[in-house]
C-alpha positions, -999 to +999 in steps of 0.1 A: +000+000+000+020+028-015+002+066-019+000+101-004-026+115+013-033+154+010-052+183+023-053+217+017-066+247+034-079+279+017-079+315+026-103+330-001-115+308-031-086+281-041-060+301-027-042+280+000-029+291+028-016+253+043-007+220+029-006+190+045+012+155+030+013+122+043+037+096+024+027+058+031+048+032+023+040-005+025+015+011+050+037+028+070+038+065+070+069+073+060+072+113+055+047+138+074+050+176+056+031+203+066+034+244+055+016+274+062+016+294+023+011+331+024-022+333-001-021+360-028-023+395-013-024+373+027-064+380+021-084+357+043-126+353+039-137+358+074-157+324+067-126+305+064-107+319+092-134+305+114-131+269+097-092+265+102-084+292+120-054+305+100-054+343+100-035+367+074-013+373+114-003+338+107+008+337+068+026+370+067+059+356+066+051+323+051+064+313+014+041+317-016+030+288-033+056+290-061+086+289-036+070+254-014+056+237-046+093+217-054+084+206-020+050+195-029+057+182-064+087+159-054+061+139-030+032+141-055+052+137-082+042+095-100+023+085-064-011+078-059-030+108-043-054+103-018-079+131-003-112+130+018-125+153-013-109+150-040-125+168-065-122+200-039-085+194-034-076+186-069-089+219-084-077+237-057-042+221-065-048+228-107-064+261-103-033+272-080-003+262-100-019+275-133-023+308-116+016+302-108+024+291-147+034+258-132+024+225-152+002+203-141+010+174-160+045+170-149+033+156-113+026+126-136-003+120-115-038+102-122-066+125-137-089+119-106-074+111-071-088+082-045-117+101-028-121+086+010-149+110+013-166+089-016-156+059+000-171+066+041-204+073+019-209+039+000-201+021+031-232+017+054-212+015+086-201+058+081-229+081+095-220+104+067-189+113+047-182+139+067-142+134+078-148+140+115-177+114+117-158+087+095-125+094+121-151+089+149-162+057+136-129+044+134-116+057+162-089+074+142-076+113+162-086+143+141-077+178+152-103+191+122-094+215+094-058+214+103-040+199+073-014+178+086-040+156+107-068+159+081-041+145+057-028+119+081-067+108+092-076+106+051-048+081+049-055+062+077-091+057+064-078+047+033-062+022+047-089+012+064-111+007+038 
């Protein structure tokens, strides 16, 4: 069982403000990574400020997205990518590096990623597929809308499944 799992945060739109990526190997995680990214302008919605809780206080002196993506792209780059909703994550992801004239097609990735949300929702024993109430079910820690665990508890339920 070889595949990252990946989360992103927003501060306005698809603008991201944190990334988290978990790297499992043979089912074992392997590589935790986890940034703040100042979004374009450090604009925050005050909507999603009271999701995650990031503020623009927080970002100021954080990297842009062009200066973490290496980071990003060398583990993406040929893996599997795993995220609770994919489609969410994924155009987040495209609509970010073409705003950055960065090419998507070099992360060699597949066209649509392994969706756990997708999956906690065709399985009748998930109240929903909500990420908190599919963690609760399997008893899997969550700190909620912070990246790095909402990356680690996606590939945990992955594994799961």
């Amino acid at each position: 069982m070889n595949f990252i799992a990946i989360d992103f945060e927003t501060a306005i739109q698809h603008h991201i403000c944190s990334v988290g990526i978990v790297t499992i190997k043979d089912g074992i995680i392997i590589d935790e990574y986890h940034t703040l990214i100042k979004p374009p302008n450090n604009e925050y919605s005050w909507f999603t400020t009271k999701v995650h809780g990031i503020t623009a206080q927080d970002t100021r002196n954080a990297h842009d997205f062009s200066e973490i993506y290496p980071e990003i792209r060398k583990r993406m780059q040929g893996k599997i990518v795993v995220a609770h909703n994919e489609s969410f994550d994924r155009r987040v992801l495209q609509k970010t590096m073409a705003e950055n004239n960065l090419d998507y097609s070099e992360l060699n990735i597949q066209e649509k990623w392994e969706c756990t949300m997708k999956m906690c929702r065709a399985n009748d024993r998930y109240p929903s597929g909500k990420l908190n109430e599919c963690c609760a079910v399997d008893n899997i820690e969550l700190q909620h809308h912070d990246a790095l665990s909402d990356a680690r508890a996606c590939a945990q339920l992955y594994m799961n499944r």
